[in-house]
Structures are given as C-alpha cells and as structure tokens.
N, C-alpha and C positions, 0 to 999 in steps of 0.2 A: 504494500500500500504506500503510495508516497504523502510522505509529511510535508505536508503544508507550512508554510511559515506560521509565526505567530505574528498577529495585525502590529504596527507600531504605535504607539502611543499618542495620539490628539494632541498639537502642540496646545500646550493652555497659558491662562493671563491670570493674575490676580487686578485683584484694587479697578480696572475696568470701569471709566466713566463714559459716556457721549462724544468727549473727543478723542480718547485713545482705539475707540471701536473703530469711528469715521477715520480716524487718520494713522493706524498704524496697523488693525485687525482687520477689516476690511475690504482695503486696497489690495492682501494677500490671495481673495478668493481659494482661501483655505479653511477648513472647519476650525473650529477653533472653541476650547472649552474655556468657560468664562466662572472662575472658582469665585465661590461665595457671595457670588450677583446679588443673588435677593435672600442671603442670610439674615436679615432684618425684615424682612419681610411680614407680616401678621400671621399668612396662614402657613412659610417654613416653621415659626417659631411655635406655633400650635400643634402642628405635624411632631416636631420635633419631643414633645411630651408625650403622648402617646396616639396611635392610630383613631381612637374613638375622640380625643380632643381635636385633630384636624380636621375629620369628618364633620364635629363639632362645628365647627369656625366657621365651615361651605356653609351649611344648614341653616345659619344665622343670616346667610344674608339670601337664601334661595324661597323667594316667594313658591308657595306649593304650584306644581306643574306636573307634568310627564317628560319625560326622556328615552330617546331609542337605544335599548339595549341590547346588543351582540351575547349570545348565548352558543359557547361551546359546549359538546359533551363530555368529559373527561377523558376517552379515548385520545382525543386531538391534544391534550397534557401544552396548553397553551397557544397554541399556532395556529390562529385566526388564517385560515389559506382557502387555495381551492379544495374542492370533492376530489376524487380520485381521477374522474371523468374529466377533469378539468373543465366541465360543463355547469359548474355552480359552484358552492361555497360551501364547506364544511361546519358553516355554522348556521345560525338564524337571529332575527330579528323581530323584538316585543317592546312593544311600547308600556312603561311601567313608573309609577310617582317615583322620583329621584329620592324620596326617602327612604323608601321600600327597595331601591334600589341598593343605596346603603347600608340598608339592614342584613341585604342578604350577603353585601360584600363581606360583612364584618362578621356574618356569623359563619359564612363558610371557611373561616379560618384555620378551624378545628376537623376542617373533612378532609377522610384519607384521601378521596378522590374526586378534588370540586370540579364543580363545573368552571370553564372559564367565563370570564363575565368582563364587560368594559362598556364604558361611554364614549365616542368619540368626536373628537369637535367639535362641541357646544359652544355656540356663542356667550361667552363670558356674560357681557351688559346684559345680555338678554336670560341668563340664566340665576346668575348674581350679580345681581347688583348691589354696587358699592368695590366690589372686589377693584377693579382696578383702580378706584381712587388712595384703595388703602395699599395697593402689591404694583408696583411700579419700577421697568426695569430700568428707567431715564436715561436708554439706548433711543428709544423711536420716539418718533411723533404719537401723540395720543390718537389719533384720527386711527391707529394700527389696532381694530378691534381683536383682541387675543382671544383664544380658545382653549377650551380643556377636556382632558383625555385621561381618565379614572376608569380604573381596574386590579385587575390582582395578577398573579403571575403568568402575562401571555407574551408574544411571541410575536413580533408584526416580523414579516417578510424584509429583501431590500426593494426600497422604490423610491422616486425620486421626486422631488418637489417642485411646482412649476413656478414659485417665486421664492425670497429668499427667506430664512426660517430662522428665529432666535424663540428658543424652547429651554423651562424652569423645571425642574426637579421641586415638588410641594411636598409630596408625600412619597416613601420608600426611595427605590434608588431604579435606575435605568443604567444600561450598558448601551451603547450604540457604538456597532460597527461599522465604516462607512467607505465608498468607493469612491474616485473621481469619476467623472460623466462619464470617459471614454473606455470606460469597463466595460460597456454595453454591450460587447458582443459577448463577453466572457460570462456571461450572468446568465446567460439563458431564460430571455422573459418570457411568460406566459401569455395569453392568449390574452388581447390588452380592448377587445369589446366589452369583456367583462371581468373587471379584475377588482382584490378584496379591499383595495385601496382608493380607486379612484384612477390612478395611475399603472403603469404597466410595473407588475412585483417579479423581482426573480425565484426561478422554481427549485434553488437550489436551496436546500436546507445548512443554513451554515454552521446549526450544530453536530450536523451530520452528512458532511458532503460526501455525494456520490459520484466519485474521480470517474468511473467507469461511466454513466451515465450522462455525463457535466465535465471531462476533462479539460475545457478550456478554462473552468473556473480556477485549478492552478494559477493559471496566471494572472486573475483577478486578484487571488490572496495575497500575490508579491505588492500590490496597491495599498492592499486595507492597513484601516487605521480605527485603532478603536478606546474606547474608555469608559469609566464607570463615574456617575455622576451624584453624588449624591443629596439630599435635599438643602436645598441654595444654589445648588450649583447650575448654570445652562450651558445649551453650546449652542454655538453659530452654526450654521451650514447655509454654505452657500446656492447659489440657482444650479438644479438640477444635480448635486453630489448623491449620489445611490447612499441609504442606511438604512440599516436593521437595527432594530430597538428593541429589547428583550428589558422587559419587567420585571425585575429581582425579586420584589415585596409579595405579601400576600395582601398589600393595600398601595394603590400606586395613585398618584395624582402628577399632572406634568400639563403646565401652560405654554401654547405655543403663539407664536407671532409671526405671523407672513405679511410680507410687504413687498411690491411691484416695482424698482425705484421706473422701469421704461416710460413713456412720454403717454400720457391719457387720450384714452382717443384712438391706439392702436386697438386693432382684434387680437384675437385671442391663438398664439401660435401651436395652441393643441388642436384647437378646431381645425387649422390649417393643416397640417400635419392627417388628421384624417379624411377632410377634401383628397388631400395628395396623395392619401391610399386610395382611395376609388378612383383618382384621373389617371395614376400613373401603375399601377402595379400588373397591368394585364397587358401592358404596350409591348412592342418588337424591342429587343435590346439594343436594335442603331439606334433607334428613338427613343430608349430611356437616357443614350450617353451623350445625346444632343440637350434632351433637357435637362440634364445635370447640369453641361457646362451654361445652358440661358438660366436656370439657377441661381449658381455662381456667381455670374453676372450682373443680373439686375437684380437679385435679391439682396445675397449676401454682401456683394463688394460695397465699402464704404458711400462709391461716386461712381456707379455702372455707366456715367455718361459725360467725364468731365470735358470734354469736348462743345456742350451746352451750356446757357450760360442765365444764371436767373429763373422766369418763371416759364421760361420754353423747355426745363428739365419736367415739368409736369409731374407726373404720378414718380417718376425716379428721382427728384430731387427732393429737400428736405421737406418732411411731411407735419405741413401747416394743418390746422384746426379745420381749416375750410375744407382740403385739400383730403383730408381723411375723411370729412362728411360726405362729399363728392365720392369718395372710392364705394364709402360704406352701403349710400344710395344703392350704387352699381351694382354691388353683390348680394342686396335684394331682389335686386330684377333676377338677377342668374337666378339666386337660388330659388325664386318663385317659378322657375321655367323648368327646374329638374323635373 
C-alpha cells in the first residue's frame, strides 16, 4: 500500500486585526489559520464552560422557529455523502424546532451509536438575533451576513467555495484539510447535478483513501495542508481552495463568513460554467480547441482587444453598470428562447 504523506501544517497568525488580514494574510491567497480570533467572544467563552452552557447562550437569543435538519443513520458513523448509487444522499432531511433540535444533540451524547445530526447554514440575523452585534470578527464589513453550522461528530467531504470564507470555531473543535484549486483533477469529483454540498465534493474518503480506486489522489496529498482548530480559533480560505472538515466534538458549533470582493452586477460564474456544459460538451474536438483558444481570448485575457480604444471595446472592455444591464437584458432573450 503506499503511504501517503502527512498534510503540512496551515500557516497560522496570532493577534490578527483588519489591517494585518487586508495587508499581509490576504494578498497570500493562502489559507491561513487565525488563533484566538474570537477568544473573547460571548458565545467561545460560554462554549468554553461546558456544552449545555453554549447551547445555553444560542437559545437566548433564538426566537422559537424550525430548522432543517440533516439526519444520518449510524451506519454512515458521520459522513454526510452520497448513496452508494451515487444517485442521492445517504442521509435525509426534517424540518424540527431548533430547541428540540438541541435537545437531541445533547442527549445523544451518551449513545453507542448516534445518529449523525447537523444544521447547516442558517442565517445568523435571521436565526439569532443579536448574535453578531455581541460575536464580531472586525475582519469584514458588517453588511457580510454570517452563518452557522451545528452538529456533533460528522464528516463533510472536500469541496470548494464559490467566494471567499472566514469560518469561527464556537463550540468543540474542527480539523480541516485542504487542497489548492488545481487539485481538481486528483480529487475525483462526483456527479456535480446533484451533490451533498451545493458544490461539486470529492469521492474520495480521506480517512480512508482508496489508492486503487482514486490513484491520482497521491498526488493531491503531496498538496494538503491541514489543522485542528479549536474554539476561538478561524481560518481563512480562500476562493475556490478544496477542504474537508471533520467535527471532532460530540457538540460542534462553527460561524462562517462568505464574501464576493468581484464588481456587483456580474453573473454568476457557476451558472456559466453549467451553460458551458450543455453548449460545449457534445461538440467535435476541432471545435472544442477552437473554442478554448476564443475562451482564452475574450474571456479570460485581461484586454482581449487592446487594439480598440474606449467605448468601441463594447461588451470586451471594462464592464460599466450600464454595460452589464445591456448584457444581462440579452441573456434573457436567449435564455427565454431555449
């Protein structure tokens, strides 16, 4: 069997204010773990007394509601994934009062064989309010609505985020392992119409990779990088880095932050992306290496037309407010004519 490396260590910062993120962590487009962030925090310092006090803390400020709740069986021993079929999900979804929620987190403590249980991405203002006037990581602008992700000991896949992510250790501890983008091929992703994430997750289990089945992942592992977080503590990740997040606790709490910095008023480059599976995937291969290189060109390249000059670059020069309305129109008509 060959041995895999072991991930190297998340470079990390301490002491971390606003301008050492923007002007020194950052500009790295590297993950980067951020120790003791939100040590001071209300609901680390609550967490930090015992599990039924930080559950305590949420509770206080959670007007009664419902919450969608992910239910594994215990077979699945944490790893929220696909069926075997890779045709669905190995788990299920119920809607249940976030009290009752908690109740069951805390009293499955003591079972030999829980079931796995989690919330995922609730909007914070909207769930608790007050929480972020009192838990502030004075990284972002406020305008950056956070979310929260509570459970007990599960298992998320690696996948990738489509903006960029500054995520808080509240309660228990998190390990994240994580890839650069260009792993992509080495990961082996799954079938990404329907996937447990939202994003496209790889099928490799990285507590137990399967070299025979997954040999290119070797070479993923020469990449990884990974680290244990515990409550205060966040890390950065940047746009699109592949991680796997494995839940230590039998009680987990973890606030995340996603933020867009691109220009308002662009679409949305995943939408595009599956456009460009239906236009392109079934073409002649002369024809797919032509449209690579028109790609290239007008897409990617900073100034596909420096030849032009002002506002006769049109839709290829820089893309004004107006100039984005104008496109957006246009690809209503299309997509009304599919």
């Amino acid at each position: 069997m060959t041995q895999l490396p072991d991930p190297r260590p998340i470079r990390e910062f301490t002491n971390v204010d606003r301008r050492m993120f923007e002007d020194e962590i950052r500009p790295l487009q590297q993950p980067a773990i951020l120790r003791g962030l939100g040590a001071d925090w209300p609901s680390v310092k609550a967490g930090m007394q015992s599990d039924e006090a930080g559950i305590d803390y949420l509770m206080s400020l959670a007007p009664p509601r419902e919450v969608t709740v992910l239910i594994g069986a215990p077979e699945i021993e944490g790893r929220f994934f696909y069926a075997p079929d890779l045709k669905g999900m190995n788990f299920t979804r119920a809607a249940a009062p976030l009290a009752a929620f908690f109740g069951r987190l805390l009293g499955d403590r003591t079972a030999e064989a829980p079931f796995s249980l989690a919330v995922q991405g609730e909007n914070i203002p909207q769930l608790l309010p007050g929480f972020v006037e009192a838990n502030d990581t004075g990284l972002l602008d406020r305008s950056v609505q956070p979310r929260i992700w509570i459970g007990n000991t599960i298992r998320v896949a690696p996948h990738f985020d489509l903006m960029e992510n500054i995520g808080m250790v509240v309660l228990g501890r998190r390990r994240f392992t994580v890839f650069p983008p260009d792993q992509l091929p080495n990961l082996y992703i799954g079938p990404i119409e329907v996937t447990p994430a939202g994003t496209p997750v790889s099928l490799v289990d990285l507590a137990h990779p399967d070299l025979e089945r997954f040999p290119l992942y070797a070479e993923a592992a020469k990449h990884a990088q990974s680290a244990v977080l515990e409550p205060g503590d966040a890390i950065y990740l940047p746009f699109h880095w592949w991680h796997a997040v494995d839940s230590l606790e039998k009680v987990n709490a973890f606030v995340n932050y996603w933020w867009n910095p691109a220009q308002a008023g662009l679409g949305r480059p995943y939408d595009a992306l599956m456009h460009a599976l239906w236009a392109f995937r079934g073409i002649p291969d002369e024809q797919r290496e032509v449209w690579r290189m028109v790609f290239d060109n007008f897409v990617f390249s900073a100034d596909p037309v420096p030849h032009l000059e002002g506002d006769t670059k049109g839709v290829l020069g820089p893309p004004t407010p107006e100039m984005l309305a104008r496109m957006k129109a246009t690809l209503k008509q299309i997509v009304a004519g599919l």
